[in-house]
MARKEDREN-567983 format. One record per residue: x, y, z of N, C-alpha, C in turn; residue in one letter; residue number from 0. Coordinates in steps of 0.2 Angstrom, whole numbers. Example, Ala and Ser with C-alpha at 12.3 -4.5 7.8 and 13.67 -1.06 7.14 Angstrom:
2
REC   n.px   n.py   n.pz  ca.px  ca.py  ca.pz   c.px   c.py   c.pz  r    k
REC     66    -28     39     62    -22     39     66    -16     39  a    0
REC     64    -11     35     68     -5     36     64      0     39  s    1
***
This chain:
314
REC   n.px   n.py   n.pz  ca.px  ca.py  ca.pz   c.px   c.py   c.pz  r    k
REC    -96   -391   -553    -97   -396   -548   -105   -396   -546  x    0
REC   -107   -404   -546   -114   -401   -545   -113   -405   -535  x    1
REC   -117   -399   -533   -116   -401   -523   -123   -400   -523  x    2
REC   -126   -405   -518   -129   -405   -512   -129   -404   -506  x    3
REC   -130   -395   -504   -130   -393   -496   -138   -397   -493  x    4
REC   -136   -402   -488   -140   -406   -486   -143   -402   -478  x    5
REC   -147   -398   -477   -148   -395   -471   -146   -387   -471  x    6
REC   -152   -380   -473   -152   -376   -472   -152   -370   -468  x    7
REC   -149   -373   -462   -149   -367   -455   -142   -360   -458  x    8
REC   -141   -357   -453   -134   -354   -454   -129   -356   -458  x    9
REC   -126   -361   -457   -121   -364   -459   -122   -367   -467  x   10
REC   -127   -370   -467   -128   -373   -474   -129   -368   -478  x   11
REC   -133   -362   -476   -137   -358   -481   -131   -353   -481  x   12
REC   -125   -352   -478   -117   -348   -480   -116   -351   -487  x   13
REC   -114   -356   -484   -111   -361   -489   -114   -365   -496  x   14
REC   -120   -365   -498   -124   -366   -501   -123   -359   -506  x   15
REC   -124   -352   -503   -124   -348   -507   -116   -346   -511  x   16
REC   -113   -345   -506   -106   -344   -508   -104   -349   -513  x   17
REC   -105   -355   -512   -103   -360   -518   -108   -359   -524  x   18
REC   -114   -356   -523   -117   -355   -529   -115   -350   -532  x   19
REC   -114   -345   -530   -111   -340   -533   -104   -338   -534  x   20
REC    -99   -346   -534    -93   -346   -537    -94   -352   -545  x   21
REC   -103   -352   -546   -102   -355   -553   -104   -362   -552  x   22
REC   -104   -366   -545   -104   -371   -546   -113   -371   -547  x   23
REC   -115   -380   -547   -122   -382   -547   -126   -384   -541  x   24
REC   -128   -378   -539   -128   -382   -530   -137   -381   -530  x   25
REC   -138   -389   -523   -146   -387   -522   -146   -385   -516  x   26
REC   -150   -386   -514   -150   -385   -505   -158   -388   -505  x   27
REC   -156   -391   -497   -164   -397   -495   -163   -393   -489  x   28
REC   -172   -390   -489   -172   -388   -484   -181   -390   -484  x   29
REC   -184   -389   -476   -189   -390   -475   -193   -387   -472  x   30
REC   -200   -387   -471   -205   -385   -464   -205   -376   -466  x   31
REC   -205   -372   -463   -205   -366   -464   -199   -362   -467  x   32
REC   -193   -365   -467   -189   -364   -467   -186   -364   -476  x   33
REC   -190   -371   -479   -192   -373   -487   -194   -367   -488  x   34
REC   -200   -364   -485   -205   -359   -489   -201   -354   -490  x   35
REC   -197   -350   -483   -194   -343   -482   -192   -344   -489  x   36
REC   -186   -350   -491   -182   -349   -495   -185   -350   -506  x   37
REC   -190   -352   -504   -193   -350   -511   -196   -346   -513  x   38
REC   -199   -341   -507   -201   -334   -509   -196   -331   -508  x   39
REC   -191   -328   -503   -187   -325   -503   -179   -325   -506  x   40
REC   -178   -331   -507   -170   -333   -508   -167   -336   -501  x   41
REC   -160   -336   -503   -155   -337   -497   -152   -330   -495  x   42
REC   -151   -326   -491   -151   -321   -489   -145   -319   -485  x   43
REC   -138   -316   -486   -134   -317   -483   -129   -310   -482  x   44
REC   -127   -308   -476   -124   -303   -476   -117   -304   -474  x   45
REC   -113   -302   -474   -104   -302   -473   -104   -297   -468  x   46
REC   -105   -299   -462   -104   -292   -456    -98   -288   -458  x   47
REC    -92   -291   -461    -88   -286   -460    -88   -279   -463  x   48
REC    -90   -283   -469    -92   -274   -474   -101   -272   -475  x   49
REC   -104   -275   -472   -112   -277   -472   -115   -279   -480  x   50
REC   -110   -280   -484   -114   -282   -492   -120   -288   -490  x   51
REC   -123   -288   -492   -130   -293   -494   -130   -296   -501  x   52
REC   -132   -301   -501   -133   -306   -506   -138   -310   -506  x   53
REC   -146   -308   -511   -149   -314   -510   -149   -319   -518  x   54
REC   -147   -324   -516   -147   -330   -521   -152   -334   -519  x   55
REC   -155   -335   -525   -161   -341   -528   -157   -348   -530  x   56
REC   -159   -352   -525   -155   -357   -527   -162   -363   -526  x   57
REC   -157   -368   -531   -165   -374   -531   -166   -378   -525  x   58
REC   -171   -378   -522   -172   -382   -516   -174   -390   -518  x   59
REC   -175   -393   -512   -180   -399   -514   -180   -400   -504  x   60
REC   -185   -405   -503   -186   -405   -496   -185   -413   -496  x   61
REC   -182   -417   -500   -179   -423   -498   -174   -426   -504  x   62
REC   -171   -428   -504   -164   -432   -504   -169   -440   -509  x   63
REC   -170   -441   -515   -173   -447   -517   -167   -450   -522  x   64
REC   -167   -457   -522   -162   -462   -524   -158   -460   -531  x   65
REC   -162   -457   -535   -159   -456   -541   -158   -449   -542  x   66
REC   -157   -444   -537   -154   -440   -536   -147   -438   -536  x   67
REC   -141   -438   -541   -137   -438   -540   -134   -432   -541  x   68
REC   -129   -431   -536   -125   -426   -534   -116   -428   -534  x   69
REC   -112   -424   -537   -103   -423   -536   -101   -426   -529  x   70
REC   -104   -418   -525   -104   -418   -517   -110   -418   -516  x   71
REC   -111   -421   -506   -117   -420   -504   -112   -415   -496  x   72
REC   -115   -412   -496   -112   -408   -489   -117   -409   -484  x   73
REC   -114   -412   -476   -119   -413   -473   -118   -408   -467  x   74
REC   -124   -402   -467   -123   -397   -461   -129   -398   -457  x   75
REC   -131   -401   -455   -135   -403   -448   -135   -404   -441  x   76
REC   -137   -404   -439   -132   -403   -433   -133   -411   -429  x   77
REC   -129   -414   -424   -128   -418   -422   -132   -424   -420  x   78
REC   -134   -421   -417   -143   -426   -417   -147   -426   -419  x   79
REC   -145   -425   -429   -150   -426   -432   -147   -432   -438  x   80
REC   -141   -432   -434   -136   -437   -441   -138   -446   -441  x   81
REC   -142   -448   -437   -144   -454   -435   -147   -454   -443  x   82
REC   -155   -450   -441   -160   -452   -445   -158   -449   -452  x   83
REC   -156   -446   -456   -152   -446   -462   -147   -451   -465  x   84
REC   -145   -456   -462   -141   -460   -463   -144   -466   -468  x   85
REC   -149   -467   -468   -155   -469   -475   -156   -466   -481  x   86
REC   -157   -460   -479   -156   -456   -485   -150   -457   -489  x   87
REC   -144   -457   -485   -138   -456   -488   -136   -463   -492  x   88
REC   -138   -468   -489   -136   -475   -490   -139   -476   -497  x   89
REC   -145   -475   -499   -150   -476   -504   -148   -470   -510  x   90
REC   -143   -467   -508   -143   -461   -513   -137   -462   -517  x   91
REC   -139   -461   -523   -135   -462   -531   -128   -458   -529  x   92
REC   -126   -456   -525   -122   -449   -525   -116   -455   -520  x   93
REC   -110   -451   -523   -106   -458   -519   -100   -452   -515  x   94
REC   -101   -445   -514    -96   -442   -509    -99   -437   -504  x   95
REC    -98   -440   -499   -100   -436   -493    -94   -432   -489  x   96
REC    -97   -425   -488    -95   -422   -482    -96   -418   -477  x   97
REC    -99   -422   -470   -100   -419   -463    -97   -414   -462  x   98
REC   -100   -409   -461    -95   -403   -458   -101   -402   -452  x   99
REC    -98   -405   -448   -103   -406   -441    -99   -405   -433  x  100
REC   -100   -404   -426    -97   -407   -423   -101   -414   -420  x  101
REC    -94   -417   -418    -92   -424   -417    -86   -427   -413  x  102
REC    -88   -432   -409    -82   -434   -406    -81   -442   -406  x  103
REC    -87   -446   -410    -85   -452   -410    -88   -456   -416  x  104
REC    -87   -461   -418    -91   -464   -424    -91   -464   -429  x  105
REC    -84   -458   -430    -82   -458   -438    -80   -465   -442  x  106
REC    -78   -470   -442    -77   -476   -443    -85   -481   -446  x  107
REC    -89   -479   -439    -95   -482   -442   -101   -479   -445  x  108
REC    -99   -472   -445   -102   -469   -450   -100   -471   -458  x  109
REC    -94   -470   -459    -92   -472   -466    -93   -480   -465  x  110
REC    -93   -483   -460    -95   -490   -463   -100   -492   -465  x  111
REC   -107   -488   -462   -112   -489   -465   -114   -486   -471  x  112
REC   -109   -480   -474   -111   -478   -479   -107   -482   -484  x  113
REC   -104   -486   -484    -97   -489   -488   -105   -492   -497  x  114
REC   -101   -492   -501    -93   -491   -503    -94   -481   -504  x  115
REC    -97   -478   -503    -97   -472   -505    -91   -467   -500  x  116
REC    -87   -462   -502    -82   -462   -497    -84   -455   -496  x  117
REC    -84   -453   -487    -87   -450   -483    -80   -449   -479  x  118
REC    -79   -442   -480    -75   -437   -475    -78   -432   -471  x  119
REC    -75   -430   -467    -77   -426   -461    -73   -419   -461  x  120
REC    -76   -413   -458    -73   -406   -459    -78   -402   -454  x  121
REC    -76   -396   -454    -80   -393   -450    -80   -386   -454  x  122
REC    -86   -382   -452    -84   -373   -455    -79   -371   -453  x  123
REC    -80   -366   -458    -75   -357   -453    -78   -352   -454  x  124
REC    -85   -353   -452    -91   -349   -453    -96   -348   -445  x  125
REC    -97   -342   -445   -101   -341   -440   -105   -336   -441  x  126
REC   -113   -336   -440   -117   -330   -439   -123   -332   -437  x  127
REC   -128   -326   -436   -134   -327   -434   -141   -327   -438  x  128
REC   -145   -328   -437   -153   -327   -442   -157   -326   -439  x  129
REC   -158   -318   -442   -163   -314   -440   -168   -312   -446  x  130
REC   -172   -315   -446   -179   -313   -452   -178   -315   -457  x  131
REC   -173   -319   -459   -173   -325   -464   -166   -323   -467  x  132
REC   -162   -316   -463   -157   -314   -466   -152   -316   -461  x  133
REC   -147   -321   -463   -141   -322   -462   -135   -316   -461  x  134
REC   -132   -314   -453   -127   -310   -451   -122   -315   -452  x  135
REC   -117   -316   -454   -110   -321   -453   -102   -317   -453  x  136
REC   -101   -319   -451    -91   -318   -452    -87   -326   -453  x  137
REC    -83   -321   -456    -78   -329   -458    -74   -329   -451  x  138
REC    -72   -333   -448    -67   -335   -443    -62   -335   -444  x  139
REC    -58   -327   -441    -51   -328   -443    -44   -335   -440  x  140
REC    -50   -334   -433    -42   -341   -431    -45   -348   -434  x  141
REC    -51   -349   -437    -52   -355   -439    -54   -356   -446  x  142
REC    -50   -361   -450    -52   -359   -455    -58   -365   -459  x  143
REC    -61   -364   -463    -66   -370   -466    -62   -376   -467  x  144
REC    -62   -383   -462    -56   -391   -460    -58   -393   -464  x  145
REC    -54   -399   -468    -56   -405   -472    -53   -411   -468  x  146
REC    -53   -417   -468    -49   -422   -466    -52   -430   -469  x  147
REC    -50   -434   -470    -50   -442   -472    -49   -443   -466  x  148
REC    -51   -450   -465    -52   -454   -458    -43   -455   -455  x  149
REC    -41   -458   -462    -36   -460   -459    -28   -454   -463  x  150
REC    -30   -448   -464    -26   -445   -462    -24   -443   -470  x  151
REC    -26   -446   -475    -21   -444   -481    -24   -440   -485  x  152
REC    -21   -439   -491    -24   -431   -495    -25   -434   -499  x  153
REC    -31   -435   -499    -36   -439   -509    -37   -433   -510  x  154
REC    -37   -437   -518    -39   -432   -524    -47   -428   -522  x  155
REC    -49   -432   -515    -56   -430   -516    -58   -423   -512  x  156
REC    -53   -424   -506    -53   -420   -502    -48   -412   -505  x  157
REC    -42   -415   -510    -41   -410   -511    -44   -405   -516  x  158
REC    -48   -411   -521    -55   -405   -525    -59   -402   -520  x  159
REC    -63   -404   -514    -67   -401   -511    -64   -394   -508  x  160
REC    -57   -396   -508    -55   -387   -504    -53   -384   -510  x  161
REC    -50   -387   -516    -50   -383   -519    -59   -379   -524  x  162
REC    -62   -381   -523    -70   -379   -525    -72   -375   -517  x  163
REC    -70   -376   -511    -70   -373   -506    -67   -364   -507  x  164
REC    -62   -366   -509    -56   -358   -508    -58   -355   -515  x  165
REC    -61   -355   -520    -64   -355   -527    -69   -349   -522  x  166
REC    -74   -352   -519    -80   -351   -516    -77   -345   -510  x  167
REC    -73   -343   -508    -69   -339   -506    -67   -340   -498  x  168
REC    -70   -347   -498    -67   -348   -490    -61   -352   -488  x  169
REC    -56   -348   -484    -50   -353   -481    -53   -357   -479  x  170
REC    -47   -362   -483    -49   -369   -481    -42   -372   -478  x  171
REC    -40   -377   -475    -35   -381   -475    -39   -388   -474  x  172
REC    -31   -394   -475    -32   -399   -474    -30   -403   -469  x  173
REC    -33   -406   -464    -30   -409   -457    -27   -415   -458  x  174
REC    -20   -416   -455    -20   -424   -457    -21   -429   -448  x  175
REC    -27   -425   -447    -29   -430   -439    -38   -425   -438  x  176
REC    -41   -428   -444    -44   -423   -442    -50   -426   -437  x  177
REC    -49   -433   -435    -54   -434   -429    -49   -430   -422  x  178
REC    -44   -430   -423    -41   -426   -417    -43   -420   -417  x  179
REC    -43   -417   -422    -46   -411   -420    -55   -408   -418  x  180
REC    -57   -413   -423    -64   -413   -420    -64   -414   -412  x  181
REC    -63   -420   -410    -61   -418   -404    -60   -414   -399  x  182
REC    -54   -412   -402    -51   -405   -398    -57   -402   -397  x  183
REC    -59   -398   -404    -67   -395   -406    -71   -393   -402  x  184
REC    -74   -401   -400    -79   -404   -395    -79   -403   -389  x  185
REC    -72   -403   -385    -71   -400   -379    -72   -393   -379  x  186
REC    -69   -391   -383    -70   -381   -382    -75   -379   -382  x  187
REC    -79   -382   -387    -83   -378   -389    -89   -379   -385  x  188
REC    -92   -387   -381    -95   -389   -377    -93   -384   -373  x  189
REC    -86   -385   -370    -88   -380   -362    -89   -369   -365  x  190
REC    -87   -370   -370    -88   -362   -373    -95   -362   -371  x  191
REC    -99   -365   -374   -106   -364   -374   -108   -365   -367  x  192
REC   -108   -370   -364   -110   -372   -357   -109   -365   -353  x  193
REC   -103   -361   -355   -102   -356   -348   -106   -350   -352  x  194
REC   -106   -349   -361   -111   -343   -363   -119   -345   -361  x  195
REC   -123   -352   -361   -126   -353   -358   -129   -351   -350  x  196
REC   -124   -352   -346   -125   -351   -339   -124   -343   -336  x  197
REC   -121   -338   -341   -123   -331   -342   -127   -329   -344  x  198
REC   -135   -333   -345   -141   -330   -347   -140   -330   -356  x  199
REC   -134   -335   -359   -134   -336   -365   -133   -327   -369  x  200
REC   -129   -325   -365   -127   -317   -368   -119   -320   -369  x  201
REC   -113   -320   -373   -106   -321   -373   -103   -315   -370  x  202
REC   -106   -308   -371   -104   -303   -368   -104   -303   -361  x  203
REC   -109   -305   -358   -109   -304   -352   -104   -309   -348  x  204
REC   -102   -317   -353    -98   -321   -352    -89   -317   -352  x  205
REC    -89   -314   -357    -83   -311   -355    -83   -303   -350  x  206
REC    -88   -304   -346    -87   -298   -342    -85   -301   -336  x  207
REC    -85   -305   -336    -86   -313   -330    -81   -314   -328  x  208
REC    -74   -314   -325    -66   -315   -326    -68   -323   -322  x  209
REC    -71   -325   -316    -74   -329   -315    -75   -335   -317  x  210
REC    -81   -333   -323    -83   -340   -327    -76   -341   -332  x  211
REC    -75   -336   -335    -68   -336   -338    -64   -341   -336  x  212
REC    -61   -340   -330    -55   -344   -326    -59   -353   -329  x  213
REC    -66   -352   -325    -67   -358   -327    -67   -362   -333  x  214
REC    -71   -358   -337    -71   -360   -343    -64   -364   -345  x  215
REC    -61   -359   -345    -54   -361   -347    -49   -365   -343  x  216
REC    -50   -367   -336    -47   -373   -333    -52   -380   -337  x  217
REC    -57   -380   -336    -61   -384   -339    -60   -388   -345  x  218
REC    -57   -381   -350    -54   -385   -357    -48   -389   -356  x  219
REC    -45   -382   -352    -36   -387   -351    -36   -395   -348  x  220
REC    -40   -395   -343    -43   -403   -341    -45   -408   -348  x  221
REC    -50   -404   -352    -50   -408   -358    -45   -412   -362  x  222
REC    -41   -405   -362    -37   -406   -367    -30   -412   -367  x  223
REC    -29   -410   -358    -24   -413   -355    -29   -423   -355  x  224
REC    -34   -424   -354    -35   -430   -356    -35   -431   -361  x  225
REC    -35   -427   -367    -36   -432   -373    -29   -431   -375  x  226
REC    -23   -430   -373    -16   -430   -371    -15   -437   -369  x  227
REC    -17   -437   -364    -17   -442   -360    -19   -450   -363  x  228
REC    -24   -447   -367    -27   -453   -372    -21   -455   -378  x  229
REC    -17   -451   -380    -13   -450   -384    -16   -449   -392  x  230
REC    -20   -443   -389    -26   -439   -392    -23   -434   -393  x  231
REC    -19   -431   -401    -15   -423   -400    -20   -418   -400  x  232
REC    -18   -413   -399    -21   -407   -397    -22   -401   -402  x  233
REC    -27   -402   -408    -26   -399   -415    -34   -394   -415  x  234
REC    -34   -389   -417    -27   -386   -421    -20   -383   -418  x  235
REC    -16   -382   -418    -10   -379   -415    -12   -371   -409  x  236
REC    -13   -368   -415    -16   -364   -411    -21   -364   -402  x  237
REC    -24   -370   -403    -29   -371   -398    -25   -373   -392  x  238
REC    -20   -376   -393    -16   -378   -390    -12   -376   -385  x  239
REC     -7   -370   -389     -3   -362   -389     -9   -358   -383  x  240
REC    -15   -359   -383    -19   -353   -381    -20   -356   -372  x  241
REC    -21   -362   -372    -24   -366   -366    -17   -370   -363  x  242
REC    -14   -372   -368     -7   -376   -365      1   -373   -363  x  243
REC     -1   -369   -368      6   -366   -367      8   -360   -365  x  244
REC      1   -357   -366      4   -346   -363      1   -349   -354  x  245
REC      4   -344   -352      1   -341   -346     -7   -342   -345  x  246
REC    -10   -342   -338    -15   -344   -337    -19   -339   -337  x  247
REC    -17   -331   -334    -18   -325   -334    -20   -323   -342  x  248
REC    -16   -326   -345    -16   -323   -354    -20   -325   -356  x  249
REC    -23   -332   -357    -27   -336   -358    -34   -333   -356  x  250
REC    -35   -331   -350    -41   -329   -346    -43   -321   -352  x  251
REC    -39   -318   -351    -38   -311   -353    -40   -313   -361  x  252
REC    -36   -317   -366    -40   -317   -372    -46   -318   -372  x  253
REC    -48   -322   -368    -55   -324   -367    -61   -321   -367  x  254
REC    -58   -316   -363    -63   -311   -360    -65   -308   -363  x  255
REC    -59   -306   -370    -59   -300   -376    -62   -304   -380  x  256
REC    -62   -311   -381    -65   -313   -388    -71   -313   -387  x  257
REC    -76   -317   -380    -82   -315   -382    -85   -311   -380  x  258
REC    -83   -305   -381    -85   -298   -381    -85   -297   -388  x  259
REC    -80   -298   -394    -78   -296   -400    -83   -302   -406  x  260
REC    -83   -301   -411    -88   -303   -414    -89   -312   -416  x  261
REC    -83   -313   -413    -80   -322   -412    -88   -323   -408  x  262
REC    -86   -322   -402    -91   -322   -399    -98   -322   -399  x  263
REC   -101   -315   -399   -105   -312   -400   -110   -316   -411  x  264
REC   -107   -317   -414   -108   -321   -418   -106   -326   -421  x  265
REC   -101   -326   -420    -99   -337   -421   -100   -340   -416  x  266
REC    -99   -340   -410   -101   -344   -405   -109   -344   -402  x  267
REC   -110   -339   -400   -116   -336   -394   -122   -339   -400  x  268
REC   -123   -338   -404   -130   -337   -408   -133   -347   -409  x  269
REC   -126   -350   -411   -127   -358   -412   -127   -361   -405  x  270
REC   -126   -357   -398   -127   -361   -392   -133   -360   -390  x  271
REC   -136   -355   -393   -143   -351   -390   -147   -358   -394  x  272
REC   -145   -359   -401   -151   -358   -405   -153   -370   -404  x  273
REC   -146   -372   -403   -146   -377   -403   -142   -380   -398  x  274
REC   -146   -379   -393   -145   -379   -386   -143   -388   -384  x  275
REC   -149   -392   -387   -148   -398   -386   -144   -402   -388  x  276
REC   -140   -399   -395   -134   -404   -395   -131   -401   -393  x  277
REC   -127   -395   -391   -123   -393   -387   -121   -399   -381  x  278
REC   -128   -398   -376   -128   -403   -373   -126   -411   -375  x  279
REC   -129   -412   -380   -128   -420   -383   -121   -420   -383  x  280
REC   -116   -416   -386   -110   -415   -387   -107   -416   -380  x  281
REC   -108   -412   -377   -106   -412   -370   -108   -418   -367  x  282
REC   -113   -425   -367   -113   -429   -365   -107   -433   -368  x  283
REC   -106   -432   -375   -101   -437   -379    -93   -436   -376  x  284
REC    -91   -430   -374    -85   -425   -371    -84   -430   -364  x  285
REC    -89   -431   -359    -87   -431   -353    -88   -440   -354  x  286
REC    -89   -443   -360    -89   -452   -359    -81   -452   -364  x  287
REC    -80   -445   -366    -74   -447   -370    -67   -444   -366  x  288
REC    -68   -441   -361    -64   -438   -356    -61   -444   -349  x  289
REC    -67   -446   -349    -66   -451   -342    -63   -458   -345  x  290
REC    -64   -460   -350    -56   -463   -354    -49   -463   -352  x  291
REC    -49   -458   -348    -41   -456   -349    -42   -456   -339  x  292
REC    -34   -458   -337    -33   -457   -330    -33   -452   -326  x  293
REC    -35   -445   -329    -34   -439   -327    -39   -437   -323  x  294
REC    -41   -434   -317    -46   -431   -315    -50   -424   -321  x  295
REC    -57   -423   -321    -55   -420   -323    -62   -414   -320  x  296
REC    -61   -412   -315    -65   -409   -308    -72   -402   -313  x  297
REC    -64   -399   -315    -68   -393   -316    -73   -393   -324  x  298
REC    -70   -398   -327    -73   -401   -334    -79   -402   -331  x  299
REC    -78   -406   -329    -84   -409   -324    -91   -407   -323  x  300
REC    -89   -403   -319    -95   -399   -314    -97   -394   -319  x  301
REC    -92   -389   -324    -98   -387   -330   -102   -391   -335  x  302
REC   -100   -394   -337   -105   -399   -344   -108   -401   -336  x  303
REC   -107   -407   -333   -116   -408   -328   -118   -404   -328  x  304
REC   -118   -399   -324   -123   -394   -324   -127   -390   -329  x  305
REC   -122   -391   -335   -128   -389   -342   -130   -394   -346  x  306
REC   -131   -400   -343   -132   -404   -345   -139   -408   -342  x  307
REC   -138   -407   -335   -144   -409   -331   -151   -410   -333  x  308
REC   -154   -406   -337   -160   -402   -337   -161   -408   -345  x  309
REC   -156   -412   -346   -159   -414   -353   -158   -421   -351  x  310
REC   -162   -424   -355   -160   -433   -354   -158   -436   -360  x  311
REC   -153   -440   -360   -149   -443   -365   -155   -449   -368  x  312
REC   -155   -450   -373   -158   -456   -377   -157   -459   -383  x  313
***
């Protein structure tokens, strides 16, 4: 399959390599300093769990031109940078997209604007850091690499992507609500980062915190219960089990332990640190998609404004 990983941060540059080194035809577009790292040295990636490194030469380019044509194009950029690509994508010979991004609204007019070309939405289930051009990552046990179509069904398209996904060795599954789960997503992971933020952006010292903790996690529970309230389900299953359904004691206490453990400290802390302002942007989109709903939502509230204050929406 020939793919284009369209954005080579952590995410991209995982996933870029791993599908390269299941066989497939992958490019990756990357820019600025970032293009350079990657033509003299490769794409450079470790597996924390057993420290193996892999560096792959993959071919780059630093833009997306019309008669470029790709199978897939995979879009890992981060949120407020999806406006200004949306040109590129329109003008591009290559007729499948897949955002693996967070988001919590627009999926409708994203693909409208890119019509007729058909554009699904997912998320990783990857997470790591980059340090001197070398990528630390772990796979995400409780989450795996999402797929999902707007409106819910299992195309041939989506189900070659996971299958070319799971080839490449990552769990994959397929949502059949996958803007609800983005959603869900959007709330947790905004206020996850707003409270690792507000601990000096260490997760460790967040989960020393039983305090922020508590909040943290009323905070979600208010999310989640308004997007209930919207007649918004609560996906993945799991996320639900953790905040809705156990004890609020139980809840608090996993908390504490995961971002201590390498969820934490690696999949969460390093993408709050490093792209601080769409955390933020995210967290503007959460609190215009919360107050939709009739529910108070207090303790939502007061964290996202507060980590959000310092920025201006535009």
């Amino acid at each position: 399959m020939k793919i284009l990983v369209y954005g080579a941060g952590v995410i991209g540059s995982i996933y870029a390599a791993k599908l390269f080194e299941a066989k497939n035809d992958v490019t990756l577009l990357a820019r600025g300093k970032r293009y350079t790292s990657l033509e003299q040295k490769g794409v450079i990636i470790m597996e924390h769990q057993n420290g193996s490194k892999t560096i792959t030469q993959i071919p780059l380019i630093r833009q997306l031109k019309p008669d470029d044509f790709f199978n897939l194009i995979i879009i890992t950029v981060r949120l407020d940078q999806v406006e200004s690509l949306i040109p590129d994508l329109q003008n591009s010979s290559s007729s499948l997209i897949l955002f693996m991004l967070n988001n919590t609204e627009n999926f409708q007019v994203i693909a409208d604007e890119l019509k007729p070309k058909h554009v699904i939405f997912g998320f990783p289930g990857v997470g790591g850091v980059m340090k001197e051009d070398v990528i630390d990552f772990i796979q995400i046990k409780q989450q795996k690499t999402t797929l999902g179509e707007i409106q819910g069904e299992k195309s041939a398209n989506v189900k070659k992507i996971k299958s070319v996904f799971e080839k490449a060795g990552f769990e994959t599954r397929i949502s059949n609500n996958i803007k609800a789960w983005l959603k869900t997503h959007a709330i947790f992971i905004s206020c996850v980062c707003a409270s690792i933020i507000k601990e000096n952006c260490d997760s460790k010292q967040l989960g020393k915190n039983k305090k922020s903790i508590q909040v943290m996690v009323k905070s979600i529970k208010e999310g989640f219960l308004a997007l209930q309230n919207l007649g918004i389900p609560i996906m993945p299953f799991n996320l639900k089990i953790i905040f809705m359904i156990m004890p609020k004691w139980f809840s608090v206490l996993y908390w504490q332990k995961a971002m201590q453990s390498e969820m934490g400290t690696l999949a969460i802390a390093p993408h709050a640190n490093a792209a601080k302002g769409e955390m933020q942007l995210l967290g503007k989109k959460v609190l215009k998609m919360v107050h939709e709903s009739s529910l108070q939502t207090s303790d939502l509230d007061l964290l996202l404004n507060e980590f959000i204050k310092d920025w201006e929406f535009s």
